[in-house]
Each structure stands twice: as C-alpha cells, then as structure tokens.
N, C-alpha and C positions, 0 to 999 in steps of 0.2 A: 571698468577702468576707462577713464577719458581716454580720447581719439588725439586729443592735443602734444604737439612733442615738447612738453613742457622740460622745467629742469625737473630731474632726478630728485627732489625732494619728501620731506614725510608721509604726502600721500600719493607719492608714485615709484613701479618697483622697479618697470620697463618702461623706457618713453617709445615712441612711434618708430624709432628709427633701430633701436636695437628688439621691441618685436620683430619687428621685418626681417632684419640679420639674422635672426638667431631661429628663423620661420616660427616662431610661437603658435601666431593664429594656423599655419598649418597642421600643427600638432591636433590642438585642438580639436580643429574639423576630425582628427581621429578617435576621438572621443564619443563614440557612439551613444548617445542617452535614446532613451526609449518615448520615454515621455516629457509633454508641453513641462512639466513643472522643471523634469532632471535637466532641459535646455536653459529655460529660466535661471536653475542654480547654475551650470557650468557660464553662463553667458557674466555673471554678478561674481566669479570665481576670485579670492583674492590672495592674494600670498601672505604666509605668517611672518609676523615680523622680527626683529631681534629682541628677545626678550619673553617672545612665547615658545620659544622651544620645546615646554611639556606640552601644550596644544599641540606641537606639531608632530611629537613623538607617537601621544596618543591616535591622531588621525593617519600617520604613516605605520601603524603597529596595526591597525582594522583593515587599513587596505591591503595590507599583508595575507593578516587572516582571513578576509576573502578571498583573494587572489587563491590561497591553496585550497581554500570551502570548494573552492569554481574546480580546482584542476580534480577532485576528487569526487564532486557531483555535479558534472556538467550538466544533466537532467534539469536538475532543481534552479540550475542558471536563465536556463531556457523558457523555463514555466514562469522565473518570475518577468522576463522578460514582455511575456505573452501579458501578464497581469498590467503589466505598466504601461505598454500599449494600448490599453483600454481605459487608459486616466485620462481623462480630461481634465481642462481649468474651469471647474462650475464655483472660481473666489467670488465672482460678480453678482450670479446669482442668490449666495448663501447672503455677501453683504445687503442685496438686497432686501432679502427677508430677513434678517436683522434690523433693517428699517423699517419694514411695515407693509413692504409692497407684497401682493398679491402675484404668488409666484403659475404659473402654468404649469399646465400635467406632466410638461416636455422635461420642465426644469425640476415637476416633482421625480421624472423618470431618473434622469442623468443625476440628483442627491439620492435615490437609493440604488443607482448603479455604481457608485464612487464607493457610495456603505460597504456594498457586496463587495468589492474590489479590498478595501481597507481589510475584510473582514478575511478574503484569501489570503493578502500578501501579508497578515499579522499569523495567519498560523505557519504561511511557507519560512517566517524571518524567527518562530519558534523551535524550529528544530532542532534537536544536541548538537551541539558543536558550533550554535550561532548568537552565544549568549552577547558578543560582541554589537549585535544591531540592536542592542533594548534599546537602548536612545533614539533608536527610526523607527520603532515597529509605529505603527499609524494605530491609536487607540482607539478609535469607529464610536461608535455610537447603539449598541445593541436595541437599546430601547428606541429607540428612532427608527431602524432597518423594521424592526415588529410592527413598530406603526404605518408604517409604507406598505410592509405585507399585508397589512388587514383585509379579511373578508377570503381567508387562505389561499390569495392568489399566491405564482408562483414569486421566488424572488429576484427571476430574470425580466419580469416585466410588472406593469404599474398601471391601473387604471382605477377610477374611481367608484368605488365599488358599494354596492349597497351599506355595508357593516359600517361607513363611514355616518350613513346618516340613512334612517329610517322612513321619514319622508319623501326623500330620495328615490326608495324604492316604490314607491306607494304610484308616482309621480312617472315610473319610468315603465311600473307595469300598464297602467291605463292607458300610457301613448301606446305599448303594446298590442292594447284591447281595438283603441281606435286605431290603427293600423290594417291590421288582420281587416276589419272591416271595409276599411278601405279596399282593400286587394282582394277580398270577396267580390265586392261590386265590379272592379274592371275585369275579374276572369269571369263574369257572368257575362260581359259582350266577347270580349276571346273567344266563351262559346260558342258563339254565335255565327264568332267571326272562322271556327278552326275547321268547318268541310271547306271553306276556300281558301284554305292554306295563309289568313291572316292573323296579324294580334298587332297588338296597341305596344306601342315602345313605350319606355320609361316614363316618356315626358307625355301619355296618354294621348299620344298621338298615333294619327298612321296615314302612309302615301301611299297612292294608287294612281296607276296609268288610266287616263280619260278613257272613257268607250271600254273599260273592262268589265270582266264581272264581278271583278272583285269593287269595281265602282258604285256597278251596281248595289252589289249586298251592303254596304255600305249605308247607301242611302234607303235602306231597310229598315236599319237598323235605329228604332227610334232614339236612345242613347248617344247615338252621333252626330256631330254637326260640323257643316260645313266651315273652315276654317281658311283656308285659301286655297289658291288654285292657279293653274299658269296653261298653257298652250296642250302641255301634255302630264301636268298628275295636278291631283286633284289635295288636299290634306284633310283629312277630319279629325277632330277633337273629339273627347269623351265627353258632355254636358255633364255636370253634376248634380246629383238627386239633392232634395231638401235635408234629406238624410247627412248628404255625404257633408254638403256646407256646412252643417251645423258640427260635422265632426273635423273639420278641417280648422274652425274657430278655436275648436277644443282645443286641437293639438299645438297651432300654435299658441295659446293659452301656454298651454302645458311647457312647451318646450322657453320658454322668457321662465316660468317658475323653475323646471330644473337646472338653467344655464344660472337662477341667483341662488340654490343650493349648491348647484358644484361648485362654483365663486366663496360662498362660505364654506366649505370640507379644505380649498384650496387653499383661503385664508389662515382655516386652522393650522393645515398639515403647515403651513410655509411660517408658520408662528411658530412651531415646534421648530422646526429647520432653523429659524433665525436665532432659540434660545442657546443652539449647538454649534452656530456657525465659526466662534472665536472656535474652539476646538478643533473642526471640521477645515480650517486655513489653515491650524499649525499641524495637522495630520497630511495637510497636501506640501506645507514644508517638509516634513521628516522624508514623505516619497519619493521627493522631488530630492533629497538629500543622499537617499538611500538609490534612489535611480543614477546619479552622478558616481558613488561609489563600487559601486555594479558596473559602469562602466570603465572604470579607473581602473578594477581590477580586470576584467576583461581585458583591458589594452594591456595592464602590465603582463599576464601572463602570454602574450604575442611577444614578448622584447625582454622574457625572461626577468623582470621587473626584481630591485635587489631591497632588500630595505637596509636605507641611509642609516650611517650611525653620524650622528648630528655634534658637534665636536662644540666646547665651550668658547666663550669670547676670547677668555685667556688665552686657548691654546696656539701654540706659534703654527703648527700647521693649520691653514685656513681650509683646503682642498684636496683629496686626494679620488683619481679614480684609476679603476680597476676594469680592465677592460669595457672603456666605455664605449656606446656608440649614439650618434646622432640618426634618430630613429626615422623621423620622414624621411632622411637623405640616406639612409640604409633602405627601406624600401621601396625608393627610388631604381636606386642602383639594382636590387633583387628582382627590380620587374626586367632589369636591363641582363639580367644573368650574370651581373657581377656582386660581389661579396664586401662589405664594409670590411675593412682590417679596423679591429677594436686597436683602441687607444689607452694607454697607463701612464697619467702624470703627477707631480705633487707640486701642491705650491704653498709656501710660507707668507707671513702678514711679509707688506712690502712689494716689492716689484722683482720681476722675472721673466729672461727674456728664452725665445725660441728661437733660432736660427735653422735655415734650411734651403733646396733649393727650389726655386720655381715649380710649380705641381706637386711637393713634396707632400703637400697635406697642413700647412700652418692655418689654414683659414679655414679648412672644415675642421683643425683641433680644436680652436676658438670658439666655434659654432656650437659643438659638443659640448663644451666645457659650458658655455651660457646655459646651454638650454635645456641641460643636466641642472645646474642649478638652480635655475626657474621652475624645472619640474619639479624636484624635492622644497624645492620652498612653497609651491602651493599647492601639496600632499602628496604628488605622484612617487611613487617607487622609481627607485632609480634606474637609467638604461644600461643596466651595468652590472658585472659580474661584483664589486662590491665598490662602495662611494664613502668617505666622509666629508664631511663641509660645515660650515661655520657659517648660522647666516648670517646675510647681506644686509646694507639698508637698499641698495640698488644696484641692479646691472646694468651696465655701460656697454656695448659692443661700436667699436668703430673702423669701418670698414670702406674702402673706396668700391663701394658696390654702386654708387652712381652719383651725378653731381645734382645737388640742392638748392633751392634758392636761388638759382642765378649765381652761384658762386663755383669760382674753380671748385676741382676735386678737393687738393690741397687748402682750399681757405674754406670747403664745408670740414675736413676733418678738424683745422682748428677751432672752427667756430663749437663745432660738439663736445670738444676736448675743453674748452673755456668753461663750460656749463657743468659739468662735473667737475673740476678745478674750484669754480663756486662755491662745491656744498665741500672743500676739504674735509670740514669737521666730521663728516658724516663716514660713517665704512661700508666701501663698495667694494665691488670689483669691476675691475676695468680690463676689458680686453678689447688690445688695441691691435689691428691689423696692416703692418707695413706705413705707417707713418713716413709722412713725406719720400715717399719712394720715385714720385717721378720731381722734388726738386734738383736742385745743387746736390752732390754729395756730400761735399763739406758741411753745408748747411745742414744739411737732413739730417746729417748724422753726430751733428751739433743738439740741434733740436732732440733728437731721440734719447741720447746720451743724457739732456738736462732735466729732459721730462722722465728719466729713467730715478733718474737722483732726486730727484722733486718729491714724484710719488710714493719712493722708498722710506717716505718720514711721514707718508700719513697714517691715516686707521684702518684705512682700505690698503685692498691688494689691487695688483696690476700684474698682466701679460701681454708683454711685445710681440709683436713680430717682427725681425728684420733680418733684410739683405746685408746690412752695413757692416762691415769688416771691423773688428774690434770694441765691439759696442760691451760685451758683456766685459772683458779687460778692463775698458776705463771706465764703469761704472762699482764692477765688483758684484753684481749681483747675480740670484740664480743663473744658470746658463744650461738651456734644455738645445737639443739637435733634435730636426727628423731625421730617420738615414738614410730617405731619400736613393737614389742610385749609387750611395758610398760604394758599395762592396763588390762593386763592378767597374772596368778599367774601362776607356773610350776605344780600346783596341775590342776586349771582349763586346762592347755593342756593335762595334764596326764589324767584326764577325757574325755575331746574332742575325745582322738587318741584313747579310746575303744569305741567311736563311728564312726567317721568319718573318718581314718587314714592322713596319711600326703596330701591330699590333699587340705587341709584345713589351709594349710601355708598360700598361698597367701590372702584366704579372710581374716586371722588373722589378717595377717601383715597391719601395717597403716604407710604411705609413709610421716604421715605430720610431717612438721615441728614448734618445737615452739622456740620464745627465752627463754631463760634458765641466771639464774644466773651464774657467771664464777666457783663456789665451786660445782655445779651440778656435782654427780660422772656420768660417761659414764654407760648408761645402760647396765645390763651383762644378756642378753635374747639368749646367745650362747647354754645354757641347754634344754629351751623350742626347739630352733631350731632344736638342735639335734634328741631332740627327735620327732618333727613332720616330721623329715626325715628318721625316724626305729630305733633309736638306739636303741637297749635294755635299756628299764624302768632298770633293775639292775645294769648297767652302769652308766648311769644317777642318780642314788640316791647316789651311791659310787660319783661320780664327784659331787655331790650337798652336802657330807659330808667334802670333801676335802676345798668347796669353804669358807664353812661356818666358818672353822677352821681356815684361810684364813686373811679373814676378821675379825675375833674377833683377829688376830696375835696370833695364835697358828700353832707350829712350825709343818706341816705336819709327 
C-alpha cells in the first residue's frame, strides 16, 4: 500500500493519516508470521473490495476454521510453526537456474531443504478436519527431493555424492590413494622426530628454540631443511622426495578434473531445479500464504476473534457491532491493569452523531469502529463478540491528534475533510472526531450541522463526534450518547473524592453507549471530571453557579 497520503480513491483503502488514527500499522506488528515469505504476504496485504464479498466470505470462513483447528490442537500449531521457521526465500536462486546459471552445493542444500520442508508441512496441512488449506498445501516436488537424495545420503543434508557421476568416484579415490601416501612419508620423519617430543604441523613445518636438542635432531634429520631462523628458534621444512612431487602434480591434476565434474553434477542437478522452479515459487506462495493465515488465526484467538457476517450494498444497515474492542489499545491498557469496556453500536447508510462528555470514550469508539472495519475488510475475524458491515470503498478517520502541514488544527481537519468530499460518488465511511471544536461555537456548530446534512445524501456513511448542543435536533439524524459519568450526581463525586481521590475516575466512568432521542441535551459531567482530577471543590462550586445561571439564561 503506498506511504503517500493520497485521496481515498480506487486504489487506496486507508491513506496515511487515518492508518496512524485508527493504529493500523500497530495492529499489524501483532501479526506474528513465522517466516520471510508469510512477512512478504502480510507486508503486500490488501483489503477486499466492494463487490468481492464471496472472496471475502470465503477467506473470513478459513480463518475461522483455523482459528478453532488452533484452539483444539495447539500442538499441531506449534510444529507447523517450527516448519515455517526453517523456510527460507531460495525465489533468487531457483530463478536462477531456470536461466542457466550454475547453482552451488550451498544453494543445492537450501533447494532440498525447502523440498523437505514442503514435503512436512503438506502432510501436517493433510490432516482430518483441514480439508480447508488444499489451496496452500505446497505440492513439492518428490522426484526432485529423490534426485538431491541420491547415493542414499540422508535428507537432512546434501553433498555430492559419488552415484551422481562415476567418474567422480574414480577421481576422488586416487587423490585418496595419493594422499595416504603423502602422510605416510611425513609420519616417517615424526618418527624420527617422536623420542624428542617433536612433529611436523600441518603446514610440514616445525620451530625449535636455538641451542636445543630438539635443534639439534632436527638437523639430523636428512628430510629437513632449514627454512628460517631469528635470534632464538630456528624453522624447518620437510624437503620433498621425487616421489612426493610427482604425487603432489597428480593431485592437483586431480583436483581442477574433479572441481569440473562436480561443476557438471551441479549444472545437472541445478537444470533439474530450474525445470521445477515456476512450481517451486508458487509453493513458496501458498507458504507464505498459509504462514499469514496461521498467524491471523493465532491473533484472532488472543481477541476471541468473531466471524463477520458481511451485510449486502442494499442493506440500510451499514454497521453494527457487538461488544467490540479496539485490540492494541486493549492490550495497552491490560499491561496497565486496566480492562477495555467493550462497545455495542449500529449505524445506518447516511450520517450519525455521538455526543458525550470529555474522556467519555468518543475517540477510542471511532478508533474501534475503523480499525474493526479495516480488520474484516482485509480478512481478519473480528474484535468482537459479534460484527456486521457492508463494505467500504474507503475509511476516513479525522481526528485533531496533531497539526499537518504547517496548517492550523482546524484548517488540517478541513483540508482532509475536502479530499473525501472529492470522491462523494464513491461509499465510505467517515469517522469524524470533534470537528471544529476549538473554533467559534456558532461557527463549528454551523459547520458540523452542514457537513452532517451534506453527508446524509451520499453513498457513504458518516459518524460525528461532538460537544455542540443541539446538533442531532437540527439535523435529524441518528443520535448515539456515551453515559459517561451520567448516573452520578457532582454531589455524589464530591463525596467519593473525600474518600477515594481521583483514582476513581476510570472505575466511575462508563464507556456504554445508548440510542438517545435527537432533542437529548449532550451531557455536561466536565464539573464532576474536574473535580476527580483535584480541582479545588471551591472552584468547582463557583463554575457550577456560573453553569446554573447559564442554563436558566441568566446573563453571567
């Protein structure tokens, strides 16, 4: 998916800014793939669009029936996980022997270590009850794996083996022959050399301190010759007999004739490799495909993962969910020792507004509500005890979570709001957060109001959020509440906080949502909060004289 914050058009589902909003890429990261291929797929990941819904049914009804495969053989989750781990990307190598190039042992090992692998994880994906992955099992190559085995080595390992070529052998006993020989002759000076505790190293050499006797026996020793020498040791070399040069010509003779025999077996085997390679790519597809959905299910069954029922274009309901939650920001909160309060909303084609108070929860319901429907639009089971939705062509999140561009807050939200306004013809949804909140009231609540009625007559749906008194009234359209600290008096908090103090916010606060008549005034529980955050109680009673006088329209 491009990085660009382009407009919301046919090839894009999120732009840059309502990823961020709605933490997408965090999500993600939760997305545990095992191996290089299943990152590759999740990385290339793209959402179904409107119009494939049986695509999407079909991919959201598999990850289901993994998800419960998993909770009932966790084992068998494990083992393939282990298998996937051992995948590597050898696309580069196979295409290259499909062109002609001359592959290495390394690259003959890692093509029949892939074999072996395809050849486990297609019997683990045949087990009863997993007829749902024929489409991923990885078809291998049997006759290929038998040719890498040849010469009955094992199939954990790979070397070139006589049964590849006859020759070969011929070629690799006689350096054998002269060898032995060779090592004959220098443990005949060893002998020689072993009452004075010496011997010749590797490199047919050996050092001795000046003035010893081991210096001495040394130059005894006709075989040896002075080699160099410094203040205090001396070096000698083994001299080589007419015998030995003549076998050392041999050998490397020998060894240039079997390095362009194993060149030809390498050529072979990698000619075989290359006739397999188109297969051998779309098998590291399906892994890579099958490793992404293994993950998917994994994650869903961490988040209780629901399967979506996917509602038609017709239908007037666009959205509904059932105790949903917004899963990085749920275990977020779970590392903090506190608990997400699930969420239950619906929403019809058209626009719909939320009112609530400050901290109430309207911006993590948005948040939910996006990134709920990004997850079921590109496969994932939903975070929810149960979802419907209608897809999108695009989600919109707009949110004063920071200022852009060198532009007020206020003139990025409308500059984003102008860009989705753009594609009207096209059906989104838009979830808008607090619009013009820090203008005019008038104004804002002008603007909210017109973009409330605007949006109500396109293809797309739309959710508000706002502070503004009367907005769902003079529009007419849905009107959702948080309840917020409703069900608690400023008297009963002002009680609470000479027992409890402000820590006692969050168990106060209540995250639900109800429907609300459109005349419903927006809750004003900004007094109660203050004060469970310290304000001075004598602050607070002054601002609850001001409110009161306020409200009855008495001129401060």
């Amino acid at each position: 998916m491009s990085q660009k914050n382009t407009l919301p058009g046919a090839s894009y589902f999120l732009d840059l800014e309502t990823r961020a909003g709605l933490e997408w890429d965090e999500f993600l990261g939760l997305v545990e793939t095992y191996s290089p291929l299943g990152r590759e797929v999740k990385g290339r990941i793209q959402p179904y669009r409107m119009g494939q819904e049986r695509e999407l049914r079909a991919e959201l009804r598999r990850t289901k029936a993994m998800a419960s495969f998993l909770l009932n053989h966790p084992s068998w989750g494990a083992e393939q996980a282990v298998l996937l781990h051992g995948i590597k990307d050898i696309r580069r190598s196979l295409r290259q022997a499909r062109e002609g190039f001359v592959l290495t042992t390394v690259e003959l090992f890692e093509c029949k270590r892939l074999l072996l692998l395809f050849k486990r994880l297609r019997k683990g994906m045949e087990q009863p009850g997993l007829a749902f992955l024929a489409s991923l099992r990885p078809k291998g190559c049997p006759a290929l794996l038998r040719l890498l085995s040849c010469g009955g080595q094992s199939q954990e390992t790979f070397s070139l083996v006589e049964a590849y070529s006859p020759n070969l052998g011929q070629i690799r006993h006689r350096k054998e022959v002269l060898e032995k020989l060779l090592l004959a002759e220098r443990a005949g000076v060893n002998e020689l050399l072993r009452q004075d505790g010496l011997r010749l190293g590797r490199d047919e050499e050996i050092t001795v301190q000046r003035g010893s006797p081991g210096a001495d026996r040394c130059q005894e020793v006709d075989r040896l010759v002075l080699y160099s020498e410094s203040s205090q040791t001396i070096v000698f070399r083994l001299r080589p007999s007419p015998k030995s040069l003549k076998w050392r010509e041999e050998l490397e003779t020998l060894a240039i004739a079997a390095e362009r025999e194993e060149k030809t077996i390498r050529a072979r085997l990698g000619k075989a490799i290359g006739e397999q390679s188109e297969g051998l790519i779309e098998d590291l597809e399906r892994v890579g495909r099958f490793d992404l959905l293994l993950a998917k299910s994994q994650l869903a069954n961490s988040y209780g993962g629901a399967l979506p029922h996917l509602l038609s274009a017709s239908s007037p309901v666009v959205f509904r969910l059932e105790e949903g939650r917004h899963w990085p920001m749920s275990m977020r909160m779970l590392e903090r020792g506190i608990l997400f309060q699930p969420l239950s909303i619906e929403l019809l084609k058209g626009a719909a507004l939320v009112s609530g108070s400050n901290m109430s929860g309207k911006t993590v319901l948005l948040k939910t509500i996006g990134l709920s429907c990004a997850m079921v639009q590109h496969g994932f089971l939903a975070p929810a005890q149960a979802m419907e939705w209608a897809l999108r062509d695009f989600l919109f999140f707009s949110t004063r979570r920071r200022e852009q561009d060198g532009l007020s807050a206020f003139g990025a939200e409308v500059t984003g709001i102008k860009r989705v306004l753009d594609h009207h013809r096209r059906a989104g949804l838009l979830l808008i957060d607090e619009l013009a909140r820090g203008t005019n009231p008038t104004e804002g609540f002008a603007i909210n109001a017109a973009l409330l009625l605007y949006i109500n007559q396109m293809p797309g749906s739309a959710l508000f959020t706002s502070h503004f008194e009367g907005l769902a009234q003079a529009t007419g359209v849905m009107h959702w509440q948080m309840a917020g600290l409703g069900e608690i008096s400023l008297e009963q908090v002002q009680a609470l906080m000479r027992e409890g103090g402000e820590a006692i916010l969050s168990s106060l606060m209540q995250y639900r949502l109800e429907r609300v008549e459109p005349e419903r005034r927006v809750p004003h529980d900004a007094l109660k909060i203050a004060l469970l955050l310290g304000l001075e109680e004598e602050v607070i009673e002054l601002a609850r004289g001001f409110t009161e006088n306020l409200q009855r329209g008495v001129s401060p």
